[in-house]
PDBQT receptor file of N, H, CA, C and O in Angstrom, charges set to zero:
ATOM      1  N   UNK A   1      52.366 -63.484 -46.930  1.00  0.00    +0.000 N 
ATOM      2  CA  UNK A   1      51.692 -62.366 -47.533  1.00  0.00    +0.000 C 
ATOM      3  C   UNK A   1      52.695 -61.559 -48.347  1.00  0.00    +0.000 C 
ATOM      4  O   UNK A   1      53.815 -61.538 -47.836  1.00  0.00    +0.000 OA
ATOM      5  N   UNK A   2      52.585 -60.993 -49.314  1.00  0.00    +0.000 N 
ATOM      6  H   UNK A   2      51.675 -61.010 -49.729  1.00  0.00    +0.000 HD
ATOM      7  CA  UNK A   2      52.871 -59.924 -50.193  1.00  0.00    +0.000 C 
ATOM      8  C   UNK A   2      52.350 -58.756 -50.547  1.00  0.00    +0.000 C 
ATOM      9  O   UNK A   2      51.172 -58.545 -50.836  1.00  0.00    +0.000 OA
ATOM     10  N   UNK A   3      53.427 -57.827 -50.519  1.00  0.00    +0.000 N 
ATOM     11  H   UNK A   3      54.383 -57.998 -50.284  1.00  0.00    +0.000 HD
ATOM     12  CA  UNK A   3      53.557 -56.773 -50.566  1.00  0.00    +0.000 C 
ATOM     13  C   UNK A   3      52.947 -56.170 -51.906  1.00  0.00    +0.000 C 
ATOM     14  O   UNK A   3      53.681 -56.094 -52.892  1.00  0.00    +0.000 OA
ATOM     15  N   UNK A   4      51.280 -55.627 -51.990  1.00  0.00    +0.000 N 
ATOM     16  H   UNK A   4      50.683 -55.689 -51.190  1.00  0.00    +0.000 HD
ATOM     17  CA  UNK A   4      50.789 -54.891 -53.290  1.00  0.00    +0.000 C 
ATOM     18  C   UNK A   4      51.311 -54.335 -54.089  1.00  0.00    +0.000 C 
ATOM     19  O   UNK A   4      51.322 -54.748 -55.248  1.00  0.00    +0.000 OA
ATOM     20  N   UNK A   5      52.028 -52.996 -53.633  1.00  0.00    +0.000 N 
ATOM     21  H   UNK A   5      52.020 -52.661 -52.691  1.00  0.00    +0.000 HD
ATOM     22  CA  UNK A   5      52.925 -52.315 -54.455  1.00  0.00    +0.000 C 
ATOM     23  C   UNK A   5      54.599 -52.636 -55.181  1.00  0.00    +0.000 C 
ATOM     24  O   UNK A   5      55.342 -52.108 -56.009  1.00  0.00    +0.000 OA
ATOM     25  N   UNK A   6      54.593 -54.039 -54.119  1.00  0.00    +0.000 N 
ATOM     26  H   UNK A   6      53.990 -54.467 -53.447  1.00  0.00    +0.000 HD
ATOM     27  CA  UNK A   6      55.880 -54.597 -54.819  1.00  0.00    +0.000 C 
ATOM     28  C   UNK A   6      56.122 -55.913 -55.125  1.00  0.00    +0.000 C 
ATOM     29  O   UNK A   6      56.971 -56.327 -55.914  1.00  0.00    +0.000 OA
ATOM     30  N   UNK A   7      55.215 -56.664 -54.361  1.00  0.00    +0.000 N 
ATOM     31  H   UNK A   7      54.526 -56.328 -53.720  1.00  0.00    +0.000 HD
ATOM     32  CA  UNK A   7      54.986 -57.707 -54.088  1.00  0.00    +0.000 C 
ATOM     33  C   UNK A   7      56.194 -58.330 -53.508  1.00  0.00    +0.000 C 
ATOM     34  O   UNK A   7      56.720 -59.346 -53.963  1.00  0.00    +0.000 OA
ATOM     35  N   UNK A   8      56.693 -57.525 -52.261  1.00  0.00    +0.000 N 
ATOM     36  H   UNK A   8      56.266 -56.700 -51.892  1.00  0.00    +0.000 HD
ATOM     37  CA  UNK A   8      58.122 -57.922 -51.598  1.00  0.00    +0.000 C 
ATOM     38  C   UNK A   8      57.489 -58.580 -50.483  1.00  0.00    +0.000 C 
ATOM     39  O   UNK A   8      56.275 -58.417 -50.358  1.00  0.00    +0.000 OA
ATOM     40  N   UNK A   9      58.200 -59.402 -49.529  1.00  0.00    +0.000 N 
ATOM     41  H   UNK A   9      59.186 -59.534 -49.631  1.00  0.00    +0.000 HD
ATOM     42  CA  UNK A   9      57.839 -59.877 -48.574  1.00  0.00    +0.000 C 
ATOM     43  C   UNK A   9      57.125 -58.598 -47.053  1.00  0.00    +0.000 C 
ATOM     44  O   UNK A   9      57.535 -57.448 -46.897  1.00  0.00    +0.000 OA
ATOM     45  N   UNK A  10      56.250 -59.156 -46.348  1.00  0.00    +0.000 N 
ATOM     46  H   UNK A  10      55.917 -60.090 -46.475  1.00  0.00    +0.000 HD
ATOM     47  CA  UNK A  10      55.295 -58.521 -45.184  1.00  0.00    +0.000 C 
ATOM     48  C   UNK A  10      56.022 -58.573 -44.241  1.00  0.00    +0.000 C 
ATOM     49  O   UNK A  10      56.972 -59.119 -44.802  1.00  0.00    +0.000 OA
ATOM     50  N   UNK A  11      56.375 -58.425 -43.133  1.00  0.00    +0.000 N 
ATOM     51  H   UNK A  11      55.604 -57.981 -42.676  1.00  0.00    +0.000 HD
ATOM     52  CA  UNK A  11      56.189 -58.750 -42.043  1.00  0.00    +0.000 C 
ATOM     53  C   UNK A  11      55.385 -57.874 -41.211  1.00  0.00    +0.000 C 
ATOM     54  O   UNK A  11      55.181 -56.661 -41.180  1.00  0.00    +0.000 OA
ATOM     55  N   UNK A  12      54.904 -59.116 -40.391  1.00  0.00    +0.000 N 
ATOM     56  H   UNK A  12      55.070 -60.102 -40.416  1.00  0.00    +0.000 HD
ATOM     57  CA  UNK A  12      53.985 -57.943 -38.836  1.00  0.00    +0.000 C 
ATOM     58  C   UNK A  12      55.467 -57.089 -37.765  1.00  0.00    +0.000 C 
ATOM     59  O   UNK A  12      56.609 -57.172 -37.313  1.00  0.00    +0.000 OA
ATOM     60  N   UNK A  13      54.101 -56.236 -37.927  1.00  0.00    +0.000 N 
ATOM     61  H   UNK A  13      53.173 -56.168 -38.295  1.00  0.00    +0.000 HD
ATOM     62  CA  UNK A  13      55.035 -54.880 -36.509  1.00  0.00    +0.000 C 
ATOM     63  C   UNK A  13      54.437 -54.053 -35.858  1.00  0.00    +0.000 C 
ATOM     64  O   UNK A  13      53.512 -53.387 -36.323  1.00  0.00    +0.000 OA
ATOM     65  N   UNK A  14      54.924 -53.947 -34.514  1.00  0.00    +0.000 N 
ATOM     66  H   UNK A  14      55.675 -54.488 -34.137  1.00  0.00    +0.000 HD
ATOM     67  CA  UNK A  14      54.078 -53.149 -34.246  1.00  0.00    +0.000 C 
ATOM     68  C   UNK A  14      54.401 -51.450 -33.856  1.00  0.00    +0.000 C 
ATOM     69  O   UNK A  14      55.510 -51.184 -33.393  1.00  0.00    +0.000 OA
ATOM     70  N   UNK A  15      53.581 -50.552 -34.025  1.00  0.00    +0.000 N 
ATOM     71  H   UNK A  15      52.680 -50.768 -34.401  1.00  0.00    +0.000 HD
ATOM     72  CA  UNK A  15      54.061 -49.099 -34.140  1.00  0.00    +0.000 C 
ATOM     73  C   UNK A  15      53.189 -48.552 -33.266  1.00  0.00    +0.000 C 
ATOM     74  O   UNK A  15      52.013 -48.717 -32.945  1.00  0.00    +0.000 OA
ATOM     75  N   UNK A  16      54.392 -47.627 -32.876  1.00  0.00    +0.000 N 
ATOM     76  H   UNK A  16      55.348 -47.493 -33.137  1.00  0.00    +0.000 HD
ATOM     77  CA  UNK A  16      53.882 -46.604 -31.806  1.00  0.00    +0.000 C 
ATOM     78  C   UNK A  16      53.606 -45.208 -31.854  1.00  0.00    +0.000 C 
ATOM     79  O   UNK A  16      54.552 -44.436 -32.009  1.00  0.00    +0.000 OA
ATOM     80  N   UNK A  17      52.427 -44.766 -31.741  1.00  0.00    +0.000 N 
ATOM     81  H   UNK A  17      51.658 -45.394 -31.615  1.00  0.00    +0.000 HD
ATOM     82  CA  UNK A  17      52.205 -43.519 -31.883  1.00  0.00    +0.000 C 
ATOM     83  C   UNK A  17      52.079 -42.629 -30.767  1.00  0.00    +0.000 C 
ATOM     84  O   UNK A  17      52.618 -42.979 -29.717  1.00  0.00    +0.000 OA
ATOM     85  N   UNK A  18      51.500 -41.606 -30.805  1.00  0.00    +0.000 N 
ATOM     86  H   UNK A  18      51.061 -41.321 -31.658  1.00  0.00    +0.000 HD
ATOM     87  CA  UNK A  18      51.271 -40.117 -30.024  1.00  0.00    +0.000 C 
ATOM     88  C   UNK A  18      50.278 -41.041 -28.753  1.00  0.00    +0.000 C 
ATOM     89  O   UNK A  18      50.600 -41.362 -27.609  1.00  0.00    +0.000 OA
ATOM     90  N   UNK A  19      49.293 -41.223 -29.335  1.00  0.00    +0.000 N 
ATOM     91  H   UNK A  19      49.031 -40.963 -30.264  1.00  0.00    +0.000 HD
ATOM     92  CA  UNK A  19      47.805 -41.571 -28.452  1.00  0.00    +0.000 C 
ATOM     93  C   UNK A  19      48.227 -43.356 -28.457  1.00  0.00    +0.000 C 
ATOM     94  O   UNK A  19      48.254 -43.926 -27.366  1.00  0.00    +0.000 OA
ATOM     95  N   UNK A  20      48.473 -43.978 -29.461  1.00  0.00    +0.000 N 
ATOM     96  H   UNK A  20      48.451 -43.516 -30.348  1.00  0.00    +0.000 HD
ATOM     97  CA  UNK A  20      48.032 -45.506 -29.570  1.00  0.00    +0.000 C 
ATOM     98  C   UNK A  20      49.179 -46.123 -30.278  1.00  0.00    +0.000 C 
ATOM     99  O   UNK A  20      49.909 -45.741 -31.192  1.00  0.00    +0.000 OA
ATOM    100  N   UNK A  21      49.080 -47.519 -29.349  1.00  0.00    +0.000 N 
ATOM    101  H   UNK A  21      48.486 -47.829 -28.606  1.00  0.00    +0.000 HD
ATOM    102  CA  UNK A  21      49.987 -48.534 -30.264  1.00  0.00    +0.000 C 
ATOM    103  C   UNK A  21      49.423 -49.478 -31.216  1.00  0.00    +0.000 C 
ATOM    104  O   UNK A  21      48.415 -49.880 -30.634  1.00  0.00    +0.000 OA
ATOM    105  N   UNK A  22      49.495 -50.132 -32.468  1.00  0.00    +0.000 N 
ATOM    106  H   UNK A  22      50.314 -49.806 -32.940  1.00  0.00    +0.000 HD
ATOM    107  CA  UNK A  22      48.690 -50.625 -33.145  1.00  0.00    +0.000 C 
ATOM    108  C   UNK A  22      49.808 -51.576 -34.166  1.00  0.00    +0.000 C 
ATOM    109  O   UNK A  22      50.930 -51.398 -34.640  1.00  0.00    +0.000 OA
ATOM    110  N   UNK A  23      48.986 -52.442 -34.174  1.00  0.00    +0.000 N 
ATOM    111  H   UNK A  23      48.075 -52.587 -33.789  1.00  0.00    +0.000 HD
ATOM    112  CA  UNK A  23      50.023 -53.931 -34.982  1.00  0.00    +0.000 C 
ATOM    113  C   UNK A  23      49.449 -53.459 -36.455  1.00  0.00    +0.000 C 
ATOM    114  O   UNK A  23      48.518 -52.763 -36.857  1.00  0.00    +0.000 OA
ATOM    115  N   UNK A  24      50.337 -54.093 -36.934  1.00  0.00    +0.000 N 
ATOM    116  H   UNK A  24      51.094 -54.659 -36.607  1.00  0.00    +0.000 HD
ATOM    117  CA  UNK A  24      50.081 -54.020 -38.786  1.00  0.00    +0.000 C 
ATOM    118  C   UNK A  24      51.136 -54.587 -38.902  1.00  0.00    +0.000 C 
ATOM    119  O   UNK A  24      51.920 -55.137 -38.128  1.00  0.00    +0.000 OA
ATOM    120  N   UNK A  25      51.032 -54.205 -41.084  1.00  0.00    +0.000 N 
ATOM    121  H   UNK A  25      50.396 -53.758 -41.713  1.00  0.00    +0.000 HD
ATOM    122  CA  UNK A  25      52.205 -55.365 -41.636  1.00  0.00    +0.000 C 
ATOM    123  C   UNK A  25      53.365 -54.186 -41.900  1.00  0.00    +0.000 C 
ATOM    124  O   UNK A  25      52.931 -53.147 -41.402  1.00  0.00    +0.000 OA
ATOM    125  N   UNK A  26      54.452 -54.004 -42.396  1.00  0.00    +0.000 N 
ATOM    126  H   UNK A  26      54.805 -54.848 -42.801  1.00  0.00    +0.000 HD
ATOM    127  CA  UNK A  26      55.563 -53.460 -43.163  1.00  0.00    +0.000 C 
ATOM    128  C   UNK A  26      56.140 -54.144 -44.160  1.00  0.00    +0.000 C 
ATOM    129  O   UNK A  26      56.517 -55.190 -43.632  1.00  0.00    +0.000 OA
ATOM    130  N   UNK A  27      56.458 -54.164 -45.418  1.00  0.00    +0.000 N 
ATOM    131  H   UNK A  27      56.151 -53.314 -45.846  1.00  0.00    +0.000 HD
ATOM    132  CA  UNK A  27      57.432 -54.306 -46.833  1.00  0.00    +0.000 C 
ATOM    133  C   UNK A  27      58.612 -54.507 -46.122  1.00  0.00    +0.000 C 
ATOM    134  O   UNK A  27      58.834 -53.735 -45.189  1.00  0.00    +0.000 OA
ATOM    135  N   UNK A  28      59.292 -55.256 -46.334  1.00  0.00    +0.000 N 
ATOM    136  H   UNK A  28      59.111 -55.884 -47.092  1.00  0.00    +0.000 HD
ATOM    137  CA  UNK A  28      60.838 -55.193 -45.989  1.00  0.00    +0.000 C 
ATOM    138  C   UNK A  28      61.567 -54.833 -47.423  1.00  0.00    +0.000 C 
ATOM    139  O   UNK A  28      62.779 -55.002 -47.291  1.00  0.00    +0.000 OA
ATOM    140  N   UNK A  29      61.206 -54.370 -48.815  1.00  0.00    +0.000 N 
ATOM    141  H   UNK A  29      60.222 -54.232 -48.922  1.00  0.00    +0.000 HD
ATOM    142  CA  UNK A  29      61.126 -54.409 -49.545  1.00  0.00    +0.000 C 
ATOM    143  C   UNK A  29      60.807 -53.030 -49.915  1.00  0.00    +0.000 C 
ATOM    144  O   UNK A  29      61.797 -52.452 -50.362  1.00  0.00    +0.000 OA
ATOM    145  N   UNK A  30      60.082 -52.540 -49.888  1.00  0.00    +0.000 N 
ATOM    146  H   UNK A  30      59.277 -53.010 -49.526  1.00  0.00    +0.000 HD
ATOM    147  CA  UNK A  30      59.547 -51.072 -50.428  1.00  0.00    +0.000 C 
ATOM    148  C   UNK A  30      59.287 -50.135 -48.907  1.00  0.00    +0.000 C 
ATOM    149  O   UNK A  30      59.547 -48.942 -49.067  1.00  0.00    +0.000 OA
ATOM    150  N   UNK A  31      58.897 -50.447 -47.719  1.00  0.00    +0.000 N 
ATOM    151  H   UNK A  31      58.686 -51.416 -47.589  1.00  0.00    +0.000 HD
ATOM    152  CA  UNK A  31      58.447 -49.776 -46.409  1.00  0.00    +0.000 C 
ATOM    153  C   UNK A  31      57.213 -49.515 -46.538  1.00  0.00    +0.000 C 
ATOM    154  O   UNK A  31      56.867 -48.867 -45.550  1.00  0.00    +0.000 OA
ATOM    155  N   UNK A  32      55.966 -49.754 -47.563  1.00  0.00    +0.000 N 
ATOM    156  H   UNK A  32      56.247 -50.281 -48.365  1.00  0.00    +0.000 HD
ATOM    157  CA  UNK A  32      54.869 -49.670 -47.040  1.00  0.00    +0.000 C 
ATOM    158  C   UNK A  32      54.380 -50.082 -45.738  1.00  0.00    +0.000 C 
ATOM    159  O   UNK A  32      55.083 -50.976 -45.267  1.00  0.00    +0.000 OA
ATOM    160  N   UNK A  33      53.445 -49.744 -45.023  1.00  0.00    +0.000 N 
ATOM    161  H   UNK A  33      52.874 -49.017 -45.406  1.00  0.00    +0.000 HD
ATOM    162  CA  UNK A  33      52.803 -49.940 -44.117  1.00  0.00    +0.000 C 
ATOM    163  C   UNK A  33      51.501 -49.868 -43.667  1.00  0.00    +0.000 C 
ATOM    164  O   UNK A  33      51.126 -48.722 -43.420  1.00  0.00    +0.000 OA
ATOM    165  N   UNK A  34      50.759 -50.685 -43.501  1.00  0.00    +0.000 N 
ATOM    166  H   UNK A  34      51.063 -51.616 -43.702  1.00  0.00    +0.000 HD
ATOM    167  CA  UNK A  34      49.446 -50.743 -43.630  1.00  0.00    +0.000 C 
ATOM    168  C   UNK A  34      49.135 -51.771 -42.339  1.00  0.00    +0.000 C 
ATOM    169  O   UNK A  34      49.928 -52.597 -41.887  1.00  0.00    +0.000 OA
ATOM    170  N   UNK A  35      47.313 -51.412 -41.707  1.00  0.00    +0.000 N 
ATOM    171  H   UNK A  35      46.669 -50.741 -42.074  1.00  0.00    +0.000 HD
ATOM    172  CA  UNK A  35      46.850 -52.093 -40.927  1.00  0.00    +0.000 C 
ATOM    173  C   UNK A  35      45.800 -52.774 -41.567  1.00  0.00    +0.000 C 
ATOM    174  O   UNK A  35      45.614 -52.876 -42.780  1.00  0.00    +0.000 OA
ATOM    175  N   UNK A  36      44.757 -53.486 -40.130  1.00  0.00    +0.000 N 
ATOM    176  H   UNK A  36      44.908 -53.403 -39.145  1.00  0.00    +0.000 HD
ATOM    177  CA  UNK A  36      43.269 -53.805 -40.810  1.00  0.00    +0.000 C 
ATOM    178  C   UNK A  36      42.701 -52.295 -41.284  1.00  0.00    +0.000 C 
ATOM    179  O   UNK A  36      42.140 -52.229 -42.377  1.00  0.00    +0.000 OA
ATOM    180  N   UNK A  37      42.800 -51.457 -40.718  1.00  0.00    +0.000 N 
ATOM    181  H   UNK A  37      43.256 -51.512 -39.830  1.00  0.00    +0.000 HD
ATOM    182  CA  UNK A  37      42.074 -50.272 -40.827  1.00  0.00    +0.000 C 
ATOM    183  C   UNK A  37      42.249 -49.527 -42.498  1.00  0.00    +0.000 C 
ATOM    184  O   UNK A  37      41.384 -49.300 -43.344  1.00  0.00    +0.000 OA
ATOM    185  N   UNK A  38      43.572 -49.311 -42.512  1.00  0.00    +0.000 N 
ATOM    186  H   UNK A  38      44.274 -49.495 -41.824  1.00  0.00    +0.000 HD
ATOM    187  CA  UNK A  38      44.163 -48.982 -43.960  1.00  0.00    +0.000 C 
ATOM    188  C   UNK A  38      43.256 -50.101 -45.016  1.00  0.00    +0.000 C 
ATOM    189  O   UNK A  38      42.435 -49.593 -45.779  1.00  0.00    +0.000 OA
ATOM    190  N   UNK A  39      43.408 -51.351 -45.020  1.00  0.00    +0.000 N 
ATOM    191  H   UNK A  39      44.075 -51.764 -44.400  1.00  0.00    +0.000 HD
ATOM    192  CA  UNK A  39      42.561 -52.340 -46.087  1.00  0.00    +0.000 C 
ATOM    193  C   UNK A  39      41.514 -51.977 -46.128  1.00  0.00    +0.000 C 
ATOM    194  O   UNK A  39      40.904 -51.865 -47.191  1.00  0.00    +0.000 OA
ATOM    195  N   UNK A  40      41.004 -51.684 -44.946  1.00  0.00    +0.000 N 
ATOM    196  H   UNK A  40      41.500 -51.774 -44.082  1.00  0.00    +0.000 HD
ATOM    197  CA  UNK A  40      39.250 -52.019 -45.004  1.00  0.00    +0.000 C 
ATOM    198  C   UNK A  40      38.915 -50.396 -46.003  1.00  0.00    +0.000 C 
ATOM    199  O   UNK A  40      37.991 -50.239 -46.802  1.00  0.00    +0.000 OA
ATOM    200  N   UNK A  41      39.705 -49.642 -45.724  1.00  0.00    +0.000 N 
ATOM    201  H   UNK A  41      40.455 -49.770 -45.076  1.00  0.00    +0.000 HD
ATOM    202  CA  UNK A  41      39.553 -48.363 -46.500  1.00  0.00    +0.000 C 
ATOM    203  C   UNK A  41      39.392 -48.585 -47.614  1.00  0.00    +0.000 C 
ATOM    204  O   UNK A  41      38.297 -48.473 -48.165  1.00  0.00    +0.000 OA
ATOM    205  N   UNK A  42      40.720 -49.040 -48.327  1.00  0.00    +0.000 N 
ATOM    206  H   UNK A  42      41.610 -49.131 -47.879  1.00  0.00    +0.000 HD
ATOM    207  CA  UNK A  42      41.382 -48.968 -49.553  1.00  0.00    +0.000 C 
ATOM    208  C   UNK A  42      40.220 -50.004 -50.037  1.00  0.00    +0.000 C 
ATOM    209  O   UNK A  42      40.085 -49.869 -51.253  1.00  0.00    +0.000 OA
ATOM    210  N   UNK A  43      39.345 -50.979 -49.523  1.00  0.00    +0.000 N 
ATOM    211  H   UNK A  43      39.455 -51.089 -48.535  1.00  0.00    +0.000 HD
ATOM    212  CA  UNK A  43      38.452 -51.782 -49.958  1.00  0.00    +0.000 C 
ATOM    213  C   UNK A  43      37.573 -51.649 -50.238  1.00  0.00    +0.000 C 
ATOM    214  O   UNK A  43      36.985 -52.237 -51.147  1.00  0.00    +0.000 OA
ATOM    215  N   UNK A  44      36.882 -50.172 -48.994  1.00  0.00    +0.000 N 
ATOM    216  H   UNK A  44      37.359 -49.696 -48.256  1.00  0.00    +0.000 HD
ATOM    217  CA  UNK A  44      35.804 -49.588 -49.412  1.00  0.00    +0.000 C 
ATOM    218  C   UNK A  44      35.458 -48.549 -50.881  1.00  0.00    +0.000 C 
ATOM    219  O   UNK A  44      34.466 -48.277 -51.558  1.00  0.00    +0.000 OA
ATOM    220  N   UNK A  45      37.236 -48.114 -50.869  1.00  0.00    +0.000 N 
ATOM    221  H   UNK A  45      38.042 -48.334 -50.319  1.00  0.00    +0.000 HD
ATOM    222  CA  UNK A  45      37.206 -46.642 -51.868  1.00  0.00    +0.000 C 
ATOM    223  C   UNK A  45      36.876 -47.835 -53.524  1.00  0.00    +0.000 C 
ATOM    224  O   UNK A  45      36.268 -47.556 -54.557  1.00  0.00    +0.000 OA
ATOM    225  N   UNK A  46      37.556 -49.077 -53.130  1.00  0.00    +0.000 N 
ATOM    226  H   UNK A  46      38.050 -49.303 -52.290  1.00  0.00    +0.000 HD
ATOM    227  CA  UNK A  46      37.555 -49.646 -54.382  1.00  0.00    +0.000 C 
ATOM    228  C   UNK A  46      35.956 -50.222 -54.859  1.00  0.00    +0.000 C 
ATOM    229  O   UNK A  46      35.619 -50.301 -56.040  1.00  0.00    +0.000 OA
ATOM    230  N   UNK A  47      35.221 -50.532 -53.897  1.00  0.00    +0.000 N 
ATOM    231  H   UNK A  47      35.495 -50.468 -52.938  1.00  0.00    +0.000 HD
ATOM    232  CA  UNK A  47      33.846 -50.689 -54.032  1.00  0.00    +0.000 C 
ATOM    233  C   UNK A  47      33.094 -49.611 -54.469  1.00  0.00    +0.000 C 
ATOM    234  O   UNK A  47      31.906 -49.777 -54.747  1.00  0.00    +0.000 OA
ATOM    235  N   UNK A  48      33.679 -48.424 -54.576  1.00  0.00    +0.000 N 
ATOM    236  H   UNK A  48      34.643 -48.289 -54.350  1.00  0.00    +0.000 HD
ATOM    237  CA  UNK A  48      33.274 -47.030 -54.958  1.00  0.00    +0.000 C 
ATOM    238  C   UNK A  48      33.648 -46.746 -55.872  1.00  0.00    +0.000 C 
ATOM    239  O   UNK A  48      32.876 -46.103 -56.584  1.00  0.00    +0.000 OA
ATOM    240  N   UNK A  49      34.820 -46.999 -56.318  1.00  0.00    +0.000 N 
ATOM    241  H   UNK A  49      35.446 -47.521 -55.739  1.00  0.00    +0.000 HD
ATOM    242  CA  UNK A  49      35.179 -46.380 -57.527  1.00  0.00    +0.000 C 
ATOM    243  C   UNK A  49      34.716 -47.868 -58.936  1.00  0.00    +0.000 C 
ATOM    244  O   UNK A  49      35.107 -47.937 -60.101  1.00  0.00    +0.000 OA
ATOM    245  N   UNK A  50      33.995 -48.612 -58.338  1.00  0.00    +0.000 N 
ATOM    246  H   UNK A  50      33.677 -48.556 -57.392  1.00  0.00    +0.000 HD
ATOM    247  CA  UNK A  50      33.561 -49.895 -59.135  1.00  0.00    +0.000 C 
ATOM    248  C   UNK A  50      32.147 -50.181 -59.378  1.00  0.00    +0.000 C 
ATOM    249  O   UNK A  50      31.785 -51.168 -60.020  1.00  0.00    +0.000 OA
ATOM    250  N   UNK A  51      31.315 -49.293 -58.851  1.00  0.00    +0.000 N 
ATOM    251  H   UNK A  51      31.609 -48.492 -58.330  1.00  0.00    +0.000 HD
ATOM    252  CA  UNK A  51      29.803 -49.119 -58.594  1.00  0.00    +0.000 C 
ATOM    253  C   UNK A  51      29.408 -48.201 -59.793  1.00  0.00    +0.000 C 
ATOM    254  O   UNK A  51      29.932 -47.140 -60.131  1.00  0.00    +0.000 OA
ATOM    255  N   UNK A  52      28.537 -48.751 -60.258  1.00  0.00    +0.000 N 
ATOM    256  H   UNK A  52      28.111 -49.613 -59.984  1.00  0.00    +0.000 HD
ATOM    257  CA  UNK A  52      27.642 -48.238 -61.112  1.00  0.00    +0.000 C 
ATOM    258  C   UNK A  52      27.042 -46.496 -60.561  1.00  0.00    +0.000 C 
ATOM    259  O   UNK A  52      26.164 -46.203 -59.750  1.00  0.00    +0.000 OA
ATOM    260  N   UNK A  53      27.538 -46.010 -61.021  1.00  0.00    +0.000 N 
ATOM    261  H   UNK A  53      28.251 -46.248 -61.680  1.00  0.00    +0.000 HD
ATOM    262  CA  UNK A  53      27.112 -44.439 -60.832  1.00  0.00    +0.000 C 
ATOM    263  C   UNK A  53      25.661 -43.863 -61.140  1.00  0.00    +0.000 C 
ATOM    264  O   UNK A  53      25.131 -44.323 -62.151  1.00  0.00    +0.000 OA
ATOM    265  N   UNK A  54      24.796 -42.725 -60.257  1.00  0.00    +0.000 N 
ATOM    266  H   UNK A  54      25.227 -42.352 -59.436  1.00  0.00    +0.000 HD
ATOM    267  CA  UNK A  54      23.517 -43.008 -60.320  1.00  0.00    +0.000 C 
ATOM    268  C   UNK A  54      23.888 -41.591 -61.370  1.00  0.00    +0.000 C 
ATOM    269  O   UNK A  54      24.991 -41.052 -61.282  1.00  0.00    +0.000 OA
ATOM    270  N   UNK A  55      22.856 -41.102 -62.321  1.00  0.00    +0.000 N 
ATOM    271  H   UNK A  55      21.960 -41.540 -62.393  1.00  0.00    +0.000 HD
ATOM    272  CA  UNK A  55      23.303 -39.840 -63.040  1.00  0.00    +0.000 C 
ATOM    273  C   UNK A  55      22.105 -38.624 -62.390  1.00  0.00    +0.000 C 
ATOM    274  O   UNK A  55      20.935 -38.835 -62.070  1.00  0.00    +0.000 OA
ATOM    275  N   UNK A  56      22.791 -37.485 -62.347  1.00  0.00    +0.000 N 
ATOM    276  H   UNK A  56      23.741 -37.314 -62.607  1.00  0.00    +0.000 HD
ATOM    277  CA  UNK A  56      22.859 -36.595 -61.289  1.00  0.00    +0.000 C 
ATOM    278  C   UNK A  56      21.654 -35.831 -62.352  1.00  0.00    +0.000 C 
ATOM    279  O   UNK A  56      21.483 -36.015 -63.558  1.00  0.00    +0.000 OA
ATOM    280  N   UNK A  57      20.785 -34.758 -61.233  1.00  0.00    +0.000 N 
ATOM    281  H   UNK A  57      20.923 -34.608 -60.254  1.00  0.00    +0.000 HD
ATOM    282  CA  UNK A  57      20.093 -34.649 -62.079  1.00  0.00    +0.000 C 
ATOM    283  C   UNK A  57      19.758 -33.462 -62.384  1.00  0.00    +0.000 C 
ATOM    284  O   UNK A  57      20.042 -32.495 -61.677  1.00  0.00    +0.000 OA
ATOM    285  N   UNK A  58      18.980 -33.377 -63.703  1.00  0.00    +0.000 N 
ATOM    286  H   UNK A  58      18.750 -34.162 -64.277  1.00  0.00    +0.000 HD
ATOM    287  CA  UNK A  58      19.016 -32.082 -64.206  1.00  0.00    +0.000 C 
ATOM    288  C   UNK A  58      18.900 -30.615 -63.136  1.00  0.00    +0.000 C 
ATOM    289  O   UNK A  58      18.753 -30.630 -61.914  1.00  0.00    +0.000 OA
ATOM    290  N   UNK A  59      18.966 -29.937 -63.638  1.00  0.00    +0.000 N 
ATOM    291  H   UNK A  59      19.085 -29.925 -64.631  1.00  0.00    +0.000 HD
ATOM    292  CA  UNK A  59      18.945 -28.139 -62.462  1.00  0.00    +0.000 C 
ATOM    293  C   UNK A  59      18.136 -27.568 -63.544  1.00  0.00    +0.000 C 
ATOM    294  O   UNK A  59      17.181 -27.010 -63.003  1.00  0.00    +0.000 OA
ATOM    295  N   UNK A  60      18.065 -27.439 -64.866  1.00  0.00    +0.000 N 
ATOM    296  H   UNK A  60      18.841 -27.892 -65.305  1.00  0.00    +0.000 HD
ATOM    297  CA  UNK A  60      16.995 -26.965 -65.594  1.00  0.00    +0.000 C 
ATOM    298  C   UNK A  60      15.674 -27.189 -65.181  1.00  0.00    +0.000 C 
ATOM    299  O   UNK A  60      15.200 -28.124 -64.535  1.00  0.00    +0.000 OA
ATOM    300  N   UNK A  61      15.005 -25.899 -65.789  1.00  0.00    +0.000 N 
ATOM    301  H   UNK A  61      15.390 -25.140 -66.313  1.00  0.00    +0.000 HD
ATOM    302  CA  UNK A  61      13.380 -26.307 -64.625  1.00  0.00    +0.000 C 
ATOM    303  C   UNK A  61      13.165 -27.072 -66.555  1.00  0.00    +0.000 C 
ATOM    304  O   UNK A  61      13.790 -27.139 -67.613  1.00  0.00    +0.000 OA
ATOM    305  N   UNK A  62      11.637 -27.553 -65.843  1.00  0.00    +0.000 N 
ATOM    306  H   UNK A  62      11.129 -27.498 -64.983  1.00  0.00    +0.000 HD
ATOM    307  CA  UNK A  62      11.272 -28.576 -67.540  1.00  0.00    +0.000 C 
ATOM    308  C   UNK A  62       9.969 -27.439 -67.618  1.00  0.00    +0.000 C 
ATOM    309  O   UNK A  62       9.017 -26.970 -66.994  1.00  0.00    +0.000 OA
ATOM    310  N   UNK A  63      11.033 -27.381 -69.408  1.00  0.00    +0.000 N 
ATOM    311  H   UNK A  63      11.807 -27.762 -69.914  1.00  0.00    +0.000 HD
ATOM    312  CA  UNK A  63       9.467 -26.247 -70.056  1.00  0.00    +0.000 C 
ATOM    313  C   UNK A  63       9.424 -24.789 -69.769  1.00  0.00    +0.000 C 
ATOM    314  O   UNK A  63       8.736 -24.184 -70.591  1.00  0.00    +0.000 OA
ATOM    315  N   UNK A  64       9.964 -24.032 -68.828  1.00  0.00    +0.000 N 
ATOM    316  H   UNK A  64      10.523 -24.523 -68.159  1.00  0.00    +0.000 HD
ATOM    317  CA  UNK A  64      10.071 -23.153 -68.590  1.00  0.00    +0.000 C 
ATOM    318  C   UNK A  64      11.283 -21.710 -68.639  1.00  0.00    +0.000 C 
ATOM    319  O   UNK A  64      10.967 -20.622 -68.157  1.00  0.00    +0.000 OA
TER     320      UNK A  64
């Protein structure tokens, strides 16, 4: 796998937090870090920002 922002090599790791431990990848290359959770985001925002937009609608009353 490769690294998006650099396309440097991945490796898996796992990190420890406050509440939870959780596997993901790291850049050995740049230090990004990302999980499944981070993708599935960044996947959704991109399905959003790629969608046909509905147009919002008028606030003028009609005729009056």
């Amino acid at each position: 796998m490769k690294c998006n922002r650099c396309s440097g090599a991945i490796i898996p790791e796992r990190f420890y937090g406050y509440e939870a431990i959780f596997e993901g990848w790291k850049c050995i290359a740049c230090g990004e870090v990302f999980d499944e959770v981070v993708l599935r985001n960044r996947h959704s925002l991109l399905k959003l920002a790629t969608s046909p937009r509905r147009r919002a609608r008028s606030t003028r009353s009609m005729g009056r």
